[in-house]
Structures are given as C-alpha cells and as structure tokens.
C-alpha positions as CSV (number, residue, x, y, z in Angstrom):
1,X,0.2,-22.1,-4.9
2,X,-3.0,-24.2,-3.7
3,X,-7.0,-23.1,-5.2
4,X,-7.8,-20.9,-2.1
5,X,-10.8,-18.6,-1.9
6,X,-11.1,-15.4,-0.4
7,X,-13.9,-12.5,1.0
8,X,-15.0,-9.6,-1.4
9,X,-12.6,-7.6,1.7
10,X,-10.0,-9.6,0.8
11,X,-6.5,-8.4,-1.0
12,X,-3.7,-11.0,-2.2
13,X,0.0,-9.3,-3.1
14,X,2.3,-11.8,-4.2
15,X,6.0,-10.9,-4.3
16,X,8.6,-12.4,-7.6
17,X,11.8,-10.8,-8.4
18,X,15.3,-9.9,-6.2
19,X,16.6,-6.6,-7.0
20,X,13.8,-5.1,-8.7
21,X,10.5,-6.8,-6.9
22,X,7.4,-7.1,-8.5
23,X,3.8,-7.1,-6.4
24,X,1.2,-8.6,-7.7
25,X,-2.4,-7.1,-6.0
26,X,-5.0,-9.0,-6.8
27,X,-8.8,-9.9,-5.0
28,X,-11.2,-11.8,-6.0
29,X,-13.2,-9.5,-8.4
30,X,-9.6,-9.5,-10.7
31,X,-6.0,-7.9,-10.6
32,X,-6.2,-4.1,-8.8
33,X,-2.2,-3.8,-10.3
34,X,1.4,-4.5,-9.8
35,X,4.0,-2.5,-7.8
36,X,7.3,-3.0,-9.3
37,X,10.0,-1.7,-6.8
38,X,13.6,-0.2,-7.1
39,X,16.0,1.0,-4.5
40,X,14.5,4.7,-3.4
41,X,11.2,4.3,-5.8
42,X,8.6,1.7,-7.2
43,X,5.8,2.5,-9.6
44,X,2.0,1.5,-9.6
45,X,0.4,0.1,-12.6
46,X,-3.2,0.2,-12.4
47,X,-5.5,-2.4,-13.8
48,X,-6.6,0.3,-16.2
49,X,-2.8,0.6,-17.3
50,X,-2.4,3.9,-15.6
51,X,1.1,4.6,-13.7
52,X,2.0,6.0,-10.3
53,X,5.2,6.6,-9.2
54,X,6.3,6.3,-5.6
55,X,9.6,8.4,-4.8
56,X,11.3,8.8,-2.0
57,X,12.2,12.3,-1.4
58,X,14.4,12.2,1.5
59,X,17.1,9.4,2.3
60,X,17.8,10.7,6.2
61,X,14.0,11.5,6.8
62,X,12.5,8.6,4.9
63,X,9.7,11.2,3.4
64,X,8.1,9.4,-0.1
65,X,5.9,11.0,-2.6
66,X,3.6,9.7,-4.9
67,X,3.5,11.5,-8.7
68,X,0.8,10.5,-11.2
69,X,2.2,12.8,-15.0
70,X,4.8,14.2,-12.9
71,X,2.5,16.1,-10.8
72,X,2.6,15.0,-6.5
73,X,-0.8,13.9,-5.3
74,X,0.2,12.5,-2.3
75,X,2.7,11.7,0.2
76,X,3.9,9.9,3.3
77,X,6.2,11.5,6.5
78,X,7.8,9.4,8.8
79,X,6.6,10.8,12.6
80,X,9.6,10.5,14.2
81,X,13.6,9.5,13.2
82,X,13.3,6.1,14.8
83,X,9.8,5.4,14.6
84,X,8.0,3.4,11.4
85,X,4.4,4.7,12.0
86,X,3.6,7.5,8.7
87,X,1.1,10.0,8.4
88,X,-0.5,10.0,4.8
89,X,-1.9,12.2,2.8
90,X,-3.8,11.9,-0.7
91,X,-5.4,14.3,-2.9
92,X,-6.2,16.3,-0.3
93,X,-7.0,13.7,2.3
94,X,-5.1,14.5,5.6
95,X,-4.6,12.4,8.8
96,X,-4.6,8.9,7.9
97,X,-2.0,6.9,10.2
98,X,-0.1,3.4,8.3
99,X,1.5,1.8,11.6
100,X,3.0,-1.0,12.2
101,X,1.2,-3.7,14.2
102,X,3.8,-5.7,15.6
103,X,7.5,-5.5,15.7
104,X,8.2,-9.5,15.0
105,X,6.0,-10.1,11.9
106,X,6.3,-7.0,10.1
107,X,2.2,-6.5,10.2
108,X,0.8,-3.0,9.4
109,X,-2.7,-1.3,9.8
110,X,-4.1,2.0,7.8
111,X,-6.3,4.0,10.0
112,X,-8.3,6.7,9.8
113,X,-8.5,10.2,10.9
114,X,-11.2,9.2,13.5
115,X,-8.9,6.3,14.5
116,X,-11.0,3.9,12.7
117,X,-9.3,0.8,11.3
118,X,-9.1,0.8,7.7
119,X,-6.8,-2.1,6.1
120,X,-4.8,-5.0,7.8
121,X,-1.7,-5.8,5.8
122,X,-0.1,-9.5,7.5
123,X,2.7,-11.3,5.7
124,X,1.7,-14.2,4.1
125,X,4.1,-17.1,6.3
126,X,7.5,-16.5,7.9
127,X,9.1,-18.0,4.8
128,X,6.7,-17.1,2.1
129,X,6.8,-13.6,0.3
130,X,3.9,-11.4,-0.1
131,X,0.8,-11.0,1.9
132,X,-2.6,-10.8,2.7
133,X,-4.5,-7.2,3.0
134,X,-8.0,-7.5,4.8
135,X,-10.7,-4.2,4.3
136,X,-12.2,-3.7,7.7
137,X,-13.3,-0.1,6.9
138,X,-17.4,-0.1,5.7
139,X,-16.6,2.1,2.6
140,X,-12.7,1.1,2.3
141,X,-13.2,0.2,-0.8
142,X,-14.9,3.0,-2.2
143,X,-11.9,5.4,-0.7
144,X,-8.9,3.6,-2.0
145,X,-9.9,1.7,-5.3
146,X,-11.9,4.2,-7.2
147,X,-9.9,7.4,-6.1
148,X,-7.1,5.3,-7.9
149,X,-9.2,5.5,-11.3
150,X,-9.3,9.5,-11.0
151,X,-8.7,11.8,-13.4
C-alpha cells in the first residue's frame, strides 16, 4: 500500500485473514483497534487493550449483541426479514439507523435519531479488501470514540 494521507474525519479498516478476518481501524491520530471476526461473532480490541465481543444472538432474525465482561451494552435488530437496514442501540442510546447505501457496492451510512448523517463506510476498490469510513457528524467523534474508553 502507497504513503496516502488522510482528514482528522477520516477512518482506514484494512482487512487480512480468510476464515477468521482480522480489521485493522486505524486514522490518522494512531490505531482505534482490530476486529477479529468468526462465523456468528467477532471481538473488538481497543487501542487501550480492552475487549468487546459482538455476538449474534439470533441465526433466523440476524439480532447481534455487543458484551463488554459478559454484561450486553448494546445491540443491533434487523427491521425487517429481508431488509439489511439495523436499528442500534448503545448504552442507552436508542434510534440510531446503520443502512445500506447502495445495493451494488456494499456502502453503508450510520445516522442519527434526528436523521442526521453520522459515518460513511465505502469499500476501499472492487477488488481490494477493507474500506474507508468518513465522520460527517460535528461531534461524531466524541460519541463513538470515547464512549468506547468507558468504564
């Protein structure tokens, strides 16, 4: 991969691995954390070397939780059978929509409960793994990141 530069709003997740994936988030201000992904579950290691696991609860309904010690602190429903948009909820945070944004590229927007744009997630190339997460939100930042450092 090419010396490439990015905006402070800018997320890079690069993809290695076949059976079990690994993704790699990083920006410009360092690593955020890798994603390492099984068949039904994945688990979030945080730059700070804390762990989330994302399970999913429900094989016919495609329902997924997300643990951190075991205890669920958020989640993500499916809003219909044949549809891929989810409603998510975390720590108490209802009403935030991940949709897809188109059907050919596999493109995918977070928004709001206002209906404010959040995050843009685009693939990286049609053969190239990974891809490219852009923070259109004002204080996107400030809701995702630190809300992952927690207690």
């Amino acid at each position: 991969m090419g010396q490439e530069t990015y905006l402070t709003n800018e997320i890079e997740i690069l993809v290695e691995g076949f059976f079990t994936s690994h993704h790699y988030l990083t920006t410009p201000a360092g690593e955020l954390g890798e994603v390492t992904a099984r068949s039904g579950s994945a688990t979030f290691t945080a730059a700070d070397s804390r762990e989330f696991e994302i399970q999913r609860t429900s094989f016919w309904r495609g329902w997924y939780e997300l643990r951190q010690n075991g205890i669920v602190i958020g989640g993500a429903v499916p809003e219909g059978f044949w549809r891929r948009t989810f409603q998510l909820g975390y720590r108490g945070l209802e009403g935030y929509v991940l949709e897809p944004t188109s059907v050919w590229n596999r493109s995918w927007r977070l928004v709001d409960p206002s209906g404010t744009a959040l995050l843009d997630l685009e693939p990286r190339g049609v053969f190239k793994r990974g891809a490219r997460g852009s923070i259109s939100g004002a204080d996107m930042a400030n809701v995702l990141f630190p809300r992952l450092r927690d207690p």
